[in-house]
N, C-alpha and C positions, 0 to 999 in steps of 0.2 A: 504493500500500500504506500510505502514513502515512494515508491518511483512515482507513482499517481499524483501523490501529491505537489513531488517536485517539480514534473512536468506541467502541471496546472499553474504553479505561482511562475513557472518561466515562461506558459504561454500568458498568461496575463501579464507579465513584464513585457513581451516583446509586442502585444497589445496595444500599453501605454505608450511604451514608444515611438509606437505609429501616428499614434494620435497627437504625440508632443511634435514630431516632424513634420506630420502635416500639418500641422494650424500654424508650427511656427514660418512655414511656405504659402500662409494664407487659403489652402487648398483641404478641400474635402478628404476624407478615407480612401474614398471611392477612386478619386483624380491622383491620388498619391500614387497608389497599390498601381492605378494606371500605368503613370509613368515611370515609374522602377522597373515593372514587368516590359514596358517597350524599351527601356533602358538597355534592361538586361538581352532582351531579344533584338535589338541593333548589335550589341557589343560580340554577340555572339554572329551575326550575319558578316562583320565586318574580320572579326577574327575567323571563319572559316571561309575566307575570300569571295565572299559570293558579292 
């Protein structure tokens, strides 16, 4: 049960964090998560040369 529990307050940390990132970028959840996930998926487009 402590994995469970561990697991739980580090997904609620990684949570907050999101929440503290976004707003401090002026931008929604929604629009944050957006633009990391096209981040990540540009960064990956341009490192396998396409």
């Amino acid at each position: 049960m402590k994995t469970k529990s561990t697991f739980i307050k580090s997904s609620e940390y990684f949570k907050n964090l999101l929440i503290k990132q976004a707003s401090d970028k002026g931008m929604s959840i929604t629009e944050y998560i957006e633009m990391l996930v096209y981040q990540d998926t540009n960064k990956e487009v341009i490192n396998n040369g396409l």
